[in-house]
N, C-alpha and C positions, 0 to 999 in steps of 0.2 A: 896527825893522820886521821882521817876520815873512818875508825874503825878503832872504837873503844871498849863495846857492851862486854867482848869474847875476848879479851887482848889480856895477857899474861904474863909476868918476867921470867925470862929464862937464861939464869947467868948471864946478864949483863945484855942477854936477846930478846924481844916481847915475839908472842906468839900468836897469830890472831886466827880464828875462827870464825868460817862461815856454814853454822851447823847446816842450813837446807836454802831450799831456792823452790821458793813458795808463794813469791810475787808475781811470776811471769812478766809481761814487756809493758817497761813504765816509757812512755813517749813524751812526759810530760815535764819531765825535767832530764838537768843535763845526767851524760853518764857520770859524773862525781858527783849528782845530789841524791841519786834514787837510793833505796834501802840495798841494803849488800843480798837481799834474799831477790832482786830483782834484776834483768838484764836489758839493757840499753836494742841488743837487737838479737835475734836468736831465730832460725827457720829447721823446722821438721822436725822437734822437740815437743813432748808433753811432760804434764806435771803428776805423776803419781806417787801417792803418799810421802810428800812434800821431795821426792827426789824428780830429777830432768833428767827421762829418757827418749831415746829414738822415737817419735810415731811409728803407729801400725800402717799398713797399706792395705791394695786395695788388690782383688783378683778381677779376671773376667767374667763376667754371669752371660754364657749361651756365645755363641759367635757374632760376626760382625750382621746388620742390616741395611735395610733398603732406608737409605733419607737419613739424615740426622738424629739422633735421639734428641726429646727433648726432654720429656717428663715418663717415668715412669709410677702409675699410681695402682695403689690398694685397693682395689675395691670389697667393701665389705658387704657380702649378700645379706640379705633378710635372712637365710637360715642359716649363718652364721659363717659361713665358709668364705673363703678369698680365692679372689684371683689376681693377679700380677700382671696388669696392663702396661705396654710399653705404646707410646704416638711419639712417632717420629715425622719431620718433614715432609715424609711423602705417604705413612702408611699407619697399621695400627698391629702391636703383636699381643698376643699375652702369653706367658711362658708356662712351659708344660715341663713340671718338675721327672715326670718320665722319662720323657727323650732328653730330657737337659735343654732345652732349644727354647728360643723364642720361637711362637707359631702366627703366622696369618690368622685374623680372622675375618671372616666373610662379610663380605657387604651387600649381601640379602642375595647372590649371585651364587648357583651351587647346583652339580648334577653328580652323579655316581659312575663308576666304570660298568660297563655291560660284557667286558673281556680282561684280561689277566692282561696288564702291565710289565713286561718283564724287562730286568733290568736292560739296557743301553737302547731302549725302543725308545721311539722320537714320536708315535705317533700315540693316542688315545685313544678310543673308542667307548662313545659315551651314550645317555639315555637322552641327553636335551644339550643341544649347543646354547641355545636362547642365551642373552646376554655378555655372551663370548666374544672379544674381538680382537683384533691384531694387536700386540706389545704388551697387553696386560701381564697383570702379575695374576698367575695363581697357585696352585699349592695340591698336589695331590698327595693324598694320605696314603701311606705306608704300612706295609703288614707288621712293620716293627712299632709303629705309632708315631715315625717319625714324619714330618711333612719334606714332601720332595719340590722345594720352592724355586720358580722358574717362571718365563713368559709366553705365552701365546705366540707361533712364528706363523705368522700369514689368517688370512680369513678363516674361522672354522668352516667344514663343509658336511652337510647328512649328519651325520654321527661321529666326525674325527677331528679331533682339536691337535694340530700339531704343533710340538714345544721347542723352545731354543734349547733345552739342555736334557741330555738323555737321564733317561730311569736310572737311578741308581741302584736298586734291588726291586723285589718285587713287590705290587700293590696288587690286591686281586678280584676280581671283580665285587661290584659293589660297594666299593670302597670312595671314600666322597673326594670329589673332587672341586676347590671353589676358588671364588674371584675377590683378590684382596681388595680391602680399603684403597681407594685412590686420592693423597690428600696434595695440598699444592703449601706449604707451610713455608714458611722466610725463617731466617734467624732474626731478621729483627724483632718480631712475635712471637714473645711465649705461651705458652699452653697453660690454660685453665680447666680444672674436673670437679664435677660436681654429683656427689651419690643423691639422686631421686628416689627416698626412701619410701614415699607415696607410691611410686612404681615400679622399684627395687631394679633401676636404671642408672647408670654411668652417662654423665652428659657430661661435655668437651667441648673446647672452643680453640684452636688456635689464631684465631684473629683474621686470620685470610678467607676459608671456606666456611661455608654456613654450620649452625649449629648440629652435632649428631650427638646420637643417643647408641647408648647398648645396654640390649637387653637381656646378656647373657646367651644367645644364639649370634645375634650379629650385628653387625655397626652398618646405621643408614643417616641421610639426614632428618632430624626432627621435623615431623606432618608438623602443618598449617602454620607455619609460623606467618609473620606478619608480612606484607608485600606480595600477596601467592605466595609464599616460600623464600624471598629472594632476602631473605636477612643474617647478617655477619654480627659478631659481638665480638669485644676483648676481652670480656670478664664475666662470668657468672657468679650465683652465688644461689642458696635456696632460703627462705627466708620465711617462717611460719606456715610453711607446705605449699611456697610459692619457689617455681625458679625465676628468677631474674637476670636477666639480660643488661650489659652494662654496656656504656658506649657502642652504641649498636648502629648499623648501617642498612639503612633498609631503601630498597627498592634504588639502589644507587647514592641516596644520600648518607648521609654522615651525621651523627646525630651525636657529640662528643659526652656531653653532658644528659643523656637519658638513663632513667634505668626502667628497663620494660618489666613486667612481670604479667605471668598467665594465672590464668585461670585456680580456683583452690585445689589442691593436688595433681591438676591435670593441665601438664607441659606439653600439651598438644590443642590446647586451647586459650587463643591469645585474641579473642575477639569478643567473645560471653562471658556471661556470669562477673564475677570483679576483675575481670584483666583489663588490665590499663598501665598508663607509664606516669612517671616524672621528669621533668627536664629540670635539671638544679642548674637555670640562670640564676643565680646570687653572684657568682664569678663567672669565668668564660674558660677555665681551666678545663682542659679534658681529664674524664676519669677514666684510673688507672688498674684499680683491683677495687677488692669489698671482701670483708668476712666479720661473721657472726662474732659480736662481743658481747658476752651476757645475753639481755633483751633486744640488743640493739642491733642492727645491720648498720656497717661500720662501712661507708663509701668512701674513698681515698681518692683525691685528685691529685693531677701532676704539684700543686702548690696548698692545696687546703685538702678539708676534712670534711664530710655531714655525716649525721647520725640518723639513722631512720626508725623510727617508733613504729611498731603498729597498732593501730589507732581502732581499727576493727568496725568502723563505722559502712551504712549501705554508700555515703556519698564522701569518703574517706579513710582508706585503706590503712594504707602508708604516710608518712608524715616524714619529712627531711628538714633538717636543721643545720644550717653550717653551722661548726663550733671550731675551729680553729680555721682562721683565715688566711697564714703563711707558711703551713708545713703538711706534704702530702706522701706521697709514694711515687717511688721512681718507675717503677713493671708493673709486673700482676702478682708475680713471684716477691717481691721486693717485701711483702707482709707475714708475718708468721708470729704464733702464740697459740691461748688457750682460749675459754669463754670470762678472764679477766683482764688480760694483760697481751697488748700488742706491741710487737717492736718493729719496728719499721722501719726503711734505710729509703730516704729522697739524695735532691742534691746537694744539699747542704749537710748533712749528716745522718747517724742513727739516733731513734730516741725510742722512750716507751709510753704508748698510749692508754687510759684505762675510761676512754667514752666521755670525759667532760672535757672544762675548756683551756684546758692546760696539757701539755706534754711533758716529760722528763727529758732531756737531753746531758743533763748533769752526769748521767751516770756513765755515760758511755763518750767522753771528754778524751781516755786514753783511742780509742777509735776513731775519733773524729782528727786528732792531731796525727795517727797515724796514713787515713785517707783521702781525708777532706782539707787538708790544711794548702791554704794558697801556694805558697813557699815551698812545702815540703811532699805533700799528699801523694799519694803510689796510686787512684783511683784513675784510670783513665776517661778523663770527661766527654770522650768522642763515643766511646762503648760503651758506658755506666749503666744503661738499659738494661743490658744483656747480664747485670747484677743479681745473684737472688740470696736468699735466706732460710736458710734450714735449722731446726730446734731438733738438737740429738739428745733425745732421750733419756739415755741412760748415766749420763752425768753431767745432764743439767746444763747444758752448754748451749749458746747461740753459736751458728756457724755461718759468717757474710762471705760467700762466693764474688770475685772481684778478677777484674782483666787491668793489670795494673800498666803503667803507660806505655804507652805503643802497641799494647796487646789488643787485638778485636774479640777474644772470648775469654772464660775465667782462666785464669793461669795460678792463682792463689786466693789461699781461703785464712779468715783469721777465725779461730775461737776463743771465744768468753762464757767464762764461769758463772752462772746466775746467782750463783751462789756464796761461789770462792772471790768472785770480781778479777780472777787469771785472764790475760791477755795471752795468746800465744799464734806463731805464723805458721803457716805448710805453706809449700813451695809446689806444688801439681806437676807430677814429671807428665801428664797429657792434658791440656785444656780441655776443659768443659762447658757443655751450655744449659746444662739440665742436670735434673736430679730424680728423686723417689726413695721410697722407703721399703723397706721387705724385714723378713725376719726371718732365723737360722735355720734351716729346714730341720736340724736334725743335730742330736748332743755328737759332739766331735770326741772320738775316742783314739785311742793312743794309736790304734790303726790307720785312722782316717787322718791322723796329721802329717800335713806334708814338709817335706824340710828336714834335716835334722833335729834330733831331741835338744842339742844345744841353740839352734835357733829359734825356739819357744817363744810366745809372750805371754808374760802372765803365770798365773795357777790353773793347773787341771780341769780345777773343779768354778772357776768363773763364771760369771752369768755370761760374759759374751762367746762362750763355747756351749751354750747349753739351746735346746733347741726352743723356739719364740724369742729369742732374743732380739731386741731391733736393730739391725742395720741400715744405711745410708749407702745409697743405690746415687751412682754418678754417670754422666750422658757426655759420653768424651766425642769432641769438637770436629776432628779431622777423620778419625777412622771407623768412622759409626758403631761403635764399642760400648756396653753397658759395663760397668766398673761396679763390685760389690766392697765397699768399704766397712770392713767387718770386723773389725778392731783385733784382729789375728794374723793379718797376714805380714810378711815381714818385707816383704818389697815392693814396690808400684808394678803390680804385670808384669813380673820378672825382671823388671829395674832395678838395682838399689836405692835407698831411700838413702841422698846426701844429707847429711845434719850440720848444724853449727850452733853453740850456745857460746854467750861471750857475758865473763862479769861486769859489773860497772868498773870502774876507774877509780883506783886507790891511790889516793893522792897526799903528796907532803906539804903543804904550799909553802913553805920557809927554808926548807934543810933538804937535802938528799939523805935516802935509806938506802943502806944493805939488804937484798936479799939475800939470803942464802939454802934457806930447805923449802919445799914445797909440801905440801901432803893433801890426799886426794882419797876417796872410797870414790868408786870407780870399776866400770866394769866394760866390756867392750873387745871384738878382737881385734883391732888396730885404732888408735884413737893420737891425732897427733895434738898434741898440747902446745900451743903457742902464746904469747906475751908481746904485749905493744906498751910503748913510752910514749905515743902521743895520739892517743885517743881513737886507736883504732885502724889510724893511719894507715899503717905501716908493721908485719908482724917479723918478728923471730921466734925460730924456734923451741921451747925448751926441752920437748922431747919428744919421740914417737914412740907408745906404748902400746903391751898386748896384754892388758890384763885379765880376758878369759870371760867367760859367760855369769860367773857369779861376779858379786860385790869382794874388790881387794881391796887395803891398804895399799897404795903405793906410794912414795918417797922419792923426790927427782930432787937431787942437791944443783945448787948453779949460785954463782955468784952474782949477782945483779944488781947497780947501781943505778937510781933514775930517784926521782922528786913523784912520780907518776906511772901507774903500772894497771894494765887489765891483761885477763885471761881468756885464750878462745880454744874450746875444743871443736875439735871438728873430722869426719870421716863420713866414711858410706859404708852404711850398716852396720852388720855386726852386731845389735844387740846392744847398745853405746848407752851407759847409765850412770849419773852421775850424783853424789849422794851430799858427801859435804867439801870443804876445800879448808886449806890452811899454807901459812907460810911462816917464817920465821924472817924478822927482820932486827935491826939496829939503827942508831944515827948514825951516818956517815962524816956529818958535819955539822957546824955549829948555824943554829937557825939565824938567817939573815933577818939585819936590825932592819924596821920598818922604817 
């Protein structure tokens, strides 16, 4: 049998042990060659301190919006403070921890009331219509600080803007009233952000509308770009106090292969002083993202690589090099790391790049067999764009967002251990097209947790209950929904979180064995245990248990005869935790002669 190191006599029975399960998902061999601490397939399971428990979930942050979400980002101010920007397909929020809400912010468009607003009033009365016109979105402020978000019904006229949707409390005069962001954004296009610390500005690009800026009052598009103004990018990036413009379209044309940059500190000057571009004709690939690696600005095409030096000369800026001529990045999003180490997912697989003329793809082999693999791959090659890549912080983990076949958005995400080298799957009860990052507003206390005390995760006193702690902010597909994935919550948005973990394949290959005891530490309040004889095939059941919120000992006796045998727990929720396993077995028969 395939399971010697833990195996024991026991009156005439051996007893075998499998103290933990600390591998995560080995894809790379069969389920009878992988190590017994590892499983052949397993969805909405993590590994903490070497036991497999339930994943955490995810809550809502603020209510539904206008447009798709795409990216929600961090902005970090010069004097230190944040704000929580959300750009969605048609608009732009950033959330105002007060009211709890995402909030409109202005697009340079904004006048005050000159009369008391009262709730179910339909009309306004304002100091300046200017700028104001039929269907718009805008947003009048509220005496409670919440925003009363609605559209312009018909031409404004003198001093009265009237709205599709009545007051809901009172605003009272002098109270501001203004005109959202209006953006025209695809799912095909992701969203790129870039903190201009030289100006202590937020610049953005979703690939469709021209480049804007925020400056902390309100989002417009960025003065003077090239063309008059008429210039689109896919990618930004800033680069020694320059922004640079990637794949850019200017004046109608298409420029795949450019990367523009302005002026030194100053993103509103793309004509004087050293602003100038590069076209990297070396290939004909278009570029796809770009981020700072060490010294270098790291340009990504759809199939290759260049590195850009700054060279700092008056007739010689910038300097680009192709250094890897057959592996690039699939998005924009599709890059993520530090100022040493990039990991990157094209069409061909994920690897890790560190600026010279080599890549790693070795490491990430169990990944590649689980998405990329011709035969077998779960990557849907029609949507694979719509792919991104997130680095979670707090344990070290990569997380590849993926629309696996037939799906057009993410439906499942895998994470890897950078560390531990854990492979593990989630199954997304709502697709997603986007992401972002935030942190706990505030240490969560025995009051503030919701749920029962027996539906806990975790200790009290954890870092991911404590307040700065980082979470992973998700931009769900269908219901324009921002998702806080906070490693606390215990079901998807009031879903429960379905789980399944399944062991390798314990196999006799000459003789048939007796089963006959099981033993499990185990926790969970419904957890139904089942066993397959032919590789997963096909289950029976061995038993459905309730063993409670803590770690039990349990014992499930069954007779069981087979040459071949795996384990699959599985249920929805509950707290499902599972520590070590064990069984007791015998020959059955005399081993056949070869």
């Amino acid at each position: 049998m395939a399971l010697t190191k833990d195996t024991v006599e026991l009156a005439g029975w051996e007893f075998a042990n499998i103290p933990s399960f600390v591998g995560g998902l080995d894809t790379l061999l069969a389920a009878d060659q992988i190590d017994e601490s590892n499983t052949p397939r397993s969805s909405n399971v993590v590994l903490r301190q070497g036991r497999i428990e339930i994943d955490t979930g995810y809550t809502t942050l603020g209510s539904t919006v206008v447009g798709k979400p795409r990216l929600v980002y961090r902005f970090i101010k010069a004097n230190g403070s944040a704000e929580l920007i959300l750009i969605t397909n048609s608009t732009v929020y950033k959330w105002d921890s007060t009211a709890a809400e995402w909030q409109y912010i202005s697009n340079g468009t904004s006048t005050t009331l000159t009369a008391d607003a009262n709730a179910t009033d339909l009309t306004l009365t304002v100091a300046d219509i200017t700028g104001f016109a039929d269907t718009e979105r805008i947003a009048i402020v509220l005496d409670t600080g919440a925003q009363h978000q609605t559209t312009v019904n018909g031409t404004p006229n003198g001093s009265t803007i009237t709205i599709t949707d009545a007051m809901p409390s009172l605003a009272t005069s002098g109270n501001v009233v203004l005109e959202a962001v209006a953006l025209a954004g695809t799912d095909a296009r992701q969203v790129d952000v870039v903190n201009m610390a030289a100006k202590d500005w937020m610049i953005f690009t979703n690939g469709v509308n021209k480049v804007y800026r925020y400056d902390k009052t309100d989002i417009q598009v960025l003065s003077n770009l090239p063309s008059s103004g008429n210039t689109i990018c896919r990618s930004l990036a800033v680069f020694v106090n320059h922004l640079v413009l990637l794949y850019t379209t200017e004046g109608g044309t298409a420029y795949p292969q450019r990367a523009r940059w302005c002026d030194t500190g100053n993103p509103e000057e793309w004509a004087k002083g050293n602003a100038s571009y590069r076209d990297l004709y070396e290939d004909a690939h278009p570029i796809t993202s770009a981020m700072l690696l060490g010294p270098y600005l790291i340009v990504y095409k759809s199939r290759s690589i260049f590195r850009g030096t700054h060279v700092g000369s008056s007739d010689l800026l910038f300097s680009f090099e192709q250094t890897i001529p057959d592996r690039g990045a699939i998005s924009v999003n599709a890059v993520v790391g530090d100022h040493s180490t990039h990991y990157v997912m094209d069409r061909k697989g994920i690897y890790a790049y560190k600026g010279g003329f080599a890549i790693d793809k070795k490491t990430f082999d169990k990944i590649h067999r689980l998405l990329f693999d011709t035969t077998d791959g779960e990557l849907d090659p029609n949507s694979a764009e719509k792919g991104f890549m997130v680095f979670i912080e707090g344990s070290r983990e990569l997380g590849f967002f993926y629309p696996s076949i037939g799906e057009t958005s993410n439906n499942k995400f895998i994470r890897y251990g950078l560390v531990t080298k854990e492979l593990l799957q989630r199954t997304l009860t709502h697709n997603v097209l986007g992401f972002g990052e935030n942190v706990v507003a505030a240490n969560q206390t025995w009051t503030s947790a919701t749920g029962s005390w027996a539906g806990q995760v975790g200790k009290w006193n954890r870092r991911s209950a404590t307040a700065n702690a980082p979470t992973l902010l998700l931009c769900q597909d269908t219901a324009n929904q921002v998702f806080e994935y906070d490693l606390l919550a215990t079901d998807d948005s009031g879903t429960g979180i379905a789980f399944s973990f399944e062991t390798k394949d314990f196999v006799s290959p000459n003789k048939d064995l007796r089963f006959d005891g099981f033993y499990f530490l185990i926790k969970g309040s419904t957890v139904l245990i089942e066993y397959s004889k032919d590789a997963g095939f096909s289950w029976s059941t061995l038993k459905s248990i309730t063993p409670g919120v803590t770690y039990l000992e349990v014992t499930v006796f069954k007779q069981i005869v087979t040459r071949k045998i795996r384990f699959r727990f599985s249920g929805t929720g509950g707290g499902f935790g599972l520590g070590r396993m064990g069984f007791k077995y015998r020959d059955e028969s005399k081993p056949v002669e070869e």
